[in-house]
N, C-alpha and C positions, 0 to 999 in steps of 0.2 A: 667534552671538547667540541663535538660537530653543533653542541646547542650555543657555545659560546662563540663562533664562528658563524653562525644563520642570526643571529642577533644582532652582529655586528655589520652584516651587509644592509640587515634590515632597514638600518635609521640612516643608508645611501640612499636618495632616492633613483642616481644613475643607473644603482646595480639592485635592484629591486625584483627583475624579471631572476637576476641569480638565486636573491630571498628565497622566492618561493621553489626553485627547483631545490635550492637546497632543503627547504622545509620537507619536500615530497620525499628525498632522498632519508633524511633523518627518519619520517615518517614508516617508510620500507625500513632502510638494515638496523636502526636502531631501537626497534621494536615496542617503541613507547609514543604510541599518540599524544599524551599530553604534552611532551615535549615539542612533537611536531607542534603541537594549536599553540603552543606559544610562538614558535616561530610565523604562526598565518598573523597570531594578534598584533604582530609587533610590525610587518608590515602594513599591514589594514593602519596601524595607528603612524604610519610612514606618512599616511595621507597619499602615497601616490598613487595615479587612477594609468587607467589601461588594464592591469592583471586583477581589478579588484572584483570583481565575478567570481573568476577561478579559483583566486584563491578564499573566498566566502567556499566554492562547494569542496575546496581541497581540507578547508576548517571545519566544514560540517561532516566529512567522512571521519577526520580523526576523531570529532567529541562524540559520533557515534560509535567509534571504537571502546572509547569511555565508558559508553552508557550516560553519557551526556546528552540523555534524548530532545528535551527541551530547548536546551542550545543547542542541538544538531537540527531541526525544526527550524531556530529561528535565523540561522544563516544559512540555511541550505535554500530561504524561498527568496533571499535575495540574492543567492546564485543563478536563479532562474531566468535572471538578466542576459546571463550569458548564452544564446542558441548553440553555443557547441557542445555544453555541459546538459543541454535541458531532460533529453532522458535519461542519462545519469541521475541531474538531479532530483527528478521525480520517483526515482526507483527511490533512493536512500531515502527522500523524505516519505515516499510509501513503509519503507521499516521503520520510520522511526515512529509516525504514527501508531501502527498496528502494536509496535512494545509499548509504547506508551497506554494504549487502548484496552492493554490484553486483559482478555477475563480470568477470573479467577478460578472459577467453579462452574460447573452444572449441576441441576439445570437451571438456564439461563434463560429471563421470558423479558421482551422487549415490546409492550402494546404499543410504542410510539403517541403517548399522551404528556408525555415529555421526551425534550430531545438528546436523550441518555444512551442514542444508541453508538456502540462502539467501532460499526461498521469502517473501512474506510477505500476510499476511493481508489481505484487502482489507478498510474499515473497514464496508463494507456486511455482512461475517459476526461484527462484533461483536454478542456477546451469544448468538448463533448456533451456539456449540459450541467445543469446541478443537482445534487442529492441531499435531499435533505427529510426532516419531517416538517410533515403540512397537515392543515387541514382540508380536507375532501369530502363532499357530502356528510359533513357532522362529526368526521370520526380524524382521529389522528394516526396517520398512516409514513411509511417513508416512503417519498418521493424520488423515484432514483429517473432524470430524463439521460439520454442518450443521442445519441446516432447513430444507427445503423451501417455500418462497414462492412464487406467481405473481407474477411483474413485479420477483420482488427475487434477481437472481443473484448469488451469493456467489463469489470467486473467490482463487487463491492466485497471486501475478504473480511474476515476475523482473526482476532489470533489469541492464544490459550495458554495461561502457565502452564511448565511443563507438569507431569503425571495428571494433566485434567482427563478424566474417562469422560469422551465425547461418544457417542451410541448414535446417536443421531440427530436429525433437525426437521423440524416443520414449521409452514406459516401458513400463512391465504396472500392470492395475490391475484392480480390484473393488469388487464395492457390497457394505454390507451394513444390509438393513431394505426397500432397493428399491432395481429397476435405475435406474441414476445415466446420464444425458445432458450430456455434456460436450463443450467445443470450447475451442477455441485462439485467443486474439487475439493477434496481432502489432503491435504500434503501431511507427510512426516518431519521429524526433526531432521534427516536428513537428505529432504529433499523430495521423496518417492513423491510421488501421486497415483492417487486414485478418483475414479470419476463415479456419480451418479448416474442412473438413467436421466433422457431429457424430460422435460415438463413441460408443454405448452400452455398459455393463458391467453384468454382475448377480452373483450372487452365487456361481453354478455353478460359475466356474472365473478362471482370470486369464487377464485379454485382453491381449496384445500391440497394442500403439499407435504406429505411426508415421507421422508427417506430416510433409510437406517446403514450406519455405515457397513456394515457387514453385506450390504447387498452391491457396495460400490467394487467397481473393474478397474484391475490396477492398468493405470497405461506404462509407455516408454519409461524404461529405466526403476519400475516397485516390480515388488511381490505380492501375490497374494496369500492370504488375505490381508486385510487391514487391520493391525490390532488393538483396540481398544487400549487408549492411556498411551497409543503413539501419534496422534493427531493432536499438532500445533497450531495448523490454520486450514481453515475453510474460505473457499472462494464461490460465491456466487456468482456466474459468470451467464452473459446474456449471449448468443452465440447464434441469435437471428440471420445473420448476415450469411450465415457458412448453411442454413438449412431451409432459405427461401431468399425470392428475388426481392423480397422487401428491403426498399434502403432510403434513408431521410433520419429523420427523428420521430422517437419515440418516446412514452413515457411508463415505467414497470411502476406499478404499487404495493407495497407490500404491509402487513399486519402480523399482529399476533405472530410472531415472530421468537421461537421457542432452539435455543441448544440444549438436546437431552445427555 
């Protein structure tokens, strides 16, 4: 009933702002995303503009209720039109990436000699610079640039079918513009985290990096310890800003890039 009723405002274009709230409403008490994304398609194919942002990111939250990663992906970046939605919509296209990304197995070794890495950008570095793999002095490295903020850490995460037994992670890495402050969160399926000790790198030479999750400190809201085969995602988090007065832009590099 409520689907045959949101269909039918849809192809008004007068009442179109009703569309969508009915869509969002469907979308809550009726408990089936795909019914809501019909009701976003059928206005989107209304043609009428004004609400057509919001409801691209209100259609990208249902098809990623679906598991409709890829279309949750490709309307949610032209959600991004709309500034009222944009950190919403960069959080939901941050998850829909990292399911789409997820690794399967460890261990996992990523030389950056192809650009196969699964890493993805957290939507707090949008704007922030680009990450990617490059090549640097001869070797094929990923290029993660930034800027520098107090209070605003930019980070690049991973994320892992579930029962993967993650133990730990190492790379090599470098700064370059200024030494880089970096740590490790581990989140659970339900949310906990845990932190690594911090790492410092500068620009002198490449540091060898290895952290074992057993030595991570649960923060706000986990327990410890961390137990192996409940880690979902890893976030590599640059957090310069909160541990010196360095601020502008910078560039982290990293290699040999290993989930044990």
């Amino acid at each position: 009933m409520l689907l045959a009723v949101g269909l039918g405002w849809a192809v008004d274009p007068s009442s179109a702002w009703k569309a969508l709230y009915e869509a969002r409403f469907v979308q809550i008490a009726d408990g089936a995303p795909e019914n809501a994304g019909q009701l976003y398609a059928s206005l989107l194919a209304d043609g009428s503009e004004g609400e057509s942002a919001s409801t691209y990111y209100w259609m990208g939250q249902a098809r990623l209720s679906t598991g409709d990663l890829e279309g949750a992906s490709e309307v949610l970046k032209l959600a991004l039109a709309d500034p009222r939605y944009r950190e919403e919509t960069l959080a939901l296209l941050e998850e829909a990436n990292l399911r789409l990304r997820s690794i399967a197995g460890v261990p996992a070794r990523f030389d950056f000699e192809a650009d196969t890495f699964p890493g993805v950008r957290s939507g707090a570095g949008a704007g922030r610079g680009q990450a990617g793999v490059q090549q640097v002095d001869g070797r094929g490295v990923y290029a993660w640039t930034t800027t520098i903020r107090p209070g605003e850490p930019d980070g690049v995460a991973l994320r892992f079918r579930s029962g993967t037994e993650v133990t730990g992670v190492r790379w090599v890495a470098r700064s370059r513009g200024a030494p880089a402050v970096l740590q490790v969160v581990a989140v659970d399926r339900w949310g906990g985290a845990w932190t690594s000790t911090e790492v410092v790198v500068d620009d002198d030479d490449w540091y060898d990096v290895h952290l074992r999750i057993a030595d991570f400190v649960a923060v706000e809201g986990a327990s410890s310890p961390l137990r192996i085969g409940r880690v979902v995602e890893l976030r590599l988090e640059d957090v310069t800003g909160e541990r010196s007065d360095v601020r502008g832009p910078h560039t982290i590099l990293l290699d040999d890039f290993v989930v044990e």
